[in-house]
C-alpha positions in Angstrom: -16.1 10.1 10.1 -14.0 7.6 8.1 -15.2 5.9 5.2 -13.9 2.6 3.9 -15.0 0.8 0.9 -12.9 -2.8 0.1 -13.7 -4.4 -2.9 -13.2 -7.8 -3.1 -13.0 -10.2 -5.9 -13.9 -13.9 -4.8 -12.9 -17.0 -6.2 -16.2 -18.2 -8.0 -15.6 -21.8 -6.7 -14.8 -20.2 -3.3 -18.0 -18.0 -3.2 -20.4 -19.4 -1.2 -17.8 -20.3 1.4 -16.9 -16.6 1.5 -20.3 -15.1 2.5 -20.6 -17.4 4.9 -17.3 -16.8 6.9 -17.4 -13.4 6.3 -21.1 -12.8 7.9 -19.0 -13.6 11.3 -16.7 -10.5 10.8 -19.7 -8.3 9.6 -21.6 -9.4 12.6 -18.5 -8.7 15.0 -17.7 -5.6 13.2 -21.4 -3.9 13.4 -20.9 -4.5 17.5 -17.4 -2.5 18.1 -17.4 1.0 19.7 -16.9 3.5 17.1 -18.6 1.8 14.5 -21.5 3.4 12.4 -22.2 1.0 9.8 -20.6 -2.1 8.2 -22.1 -3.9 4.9 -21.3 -6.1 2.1 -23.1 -5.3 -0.8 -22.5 -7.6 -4.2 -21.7 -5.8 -7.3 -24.0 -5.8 -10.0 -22.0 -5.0 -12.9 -19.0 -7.6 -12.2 -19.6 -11.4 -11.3 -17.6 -12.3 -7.9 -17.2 -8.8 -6.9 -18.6 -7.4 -3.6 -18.1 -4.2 -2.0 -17.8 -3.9 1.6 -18.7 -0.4 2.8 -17.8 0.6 6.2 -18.3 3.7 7.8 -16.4 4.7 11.5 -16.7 7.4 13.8 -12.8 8.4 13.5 -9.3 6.8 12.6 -8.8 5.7 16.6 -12.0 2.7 16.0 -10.4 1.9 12.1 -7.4 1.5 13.8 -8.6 -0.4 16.7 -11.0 -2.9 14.5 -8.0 -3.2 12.2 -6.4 -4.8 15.5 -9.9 -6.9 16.6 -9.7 -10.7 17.0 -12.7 -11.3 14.3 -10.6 -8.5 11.8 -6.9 -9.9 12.0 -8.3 -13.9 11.7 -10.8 -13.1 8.7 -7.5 -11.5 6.9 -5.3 -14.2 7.2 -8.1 -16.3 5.6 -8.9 -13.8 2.9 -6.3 -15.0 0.1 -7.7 -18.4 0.0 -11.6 -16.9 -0.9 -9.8 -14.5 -3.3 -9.4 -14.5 -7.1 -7.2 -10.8 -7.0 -6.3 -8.7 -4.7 -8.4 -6.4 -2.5 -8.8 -2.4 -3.6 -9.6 -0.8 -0.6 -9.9 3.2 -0.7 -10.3 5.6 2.7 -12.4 8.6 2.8 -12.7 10.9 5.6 -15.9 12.8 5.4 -18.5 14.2 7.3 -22.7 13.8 6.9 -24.5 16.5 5.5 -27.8 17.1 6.7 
């Protein structure tokens, strides 16, 4: 399992705008083979900041969402809704039960 959480730090004028457009890409994202979960949560502690947790079944549907349609166009619209660059971190784990 392959976990992804991408923080993102949006332009306050540009926030609205971005959770909007980026519902489309959470929608498309939560309907690809391989994919387990996919959420945007805003941060509590830092104004514009939201997390986007993502979890996959294995690197083959990271790699193939990285390649999706809805993926590749919401990143080449990213900068603009951006105040920073994107920290993204990759786990690979495993549920305990």
């Amino acid at each position: 399992m392959i976990i992804i959480h991408a923080k993102n730090y949006v332009n306050a004028a540009k926030e609205e705008e971005f959770v909007n457009e980026i519902q489309q890409l959470i929608s498309a994202s939560k309907a690809e083979s391989g994919n387990i979960s996919y959420e945007l949560f805003k941060d509590t502690a830092e104004e514009h900041a939201y997390m986007m947790v993502e979890v996959w079944q294995d690197l083959e549907a990271v790699d193939a969402h990285n390649k999706s349609k809805h993926f590749t166009s919401f990143v080449a619209k990213a900068p603009e809704y951006l105040s920073r660059p994107m920290e993204l971190k990759v786990f690979n784990g495993k549920q305990i039960k």
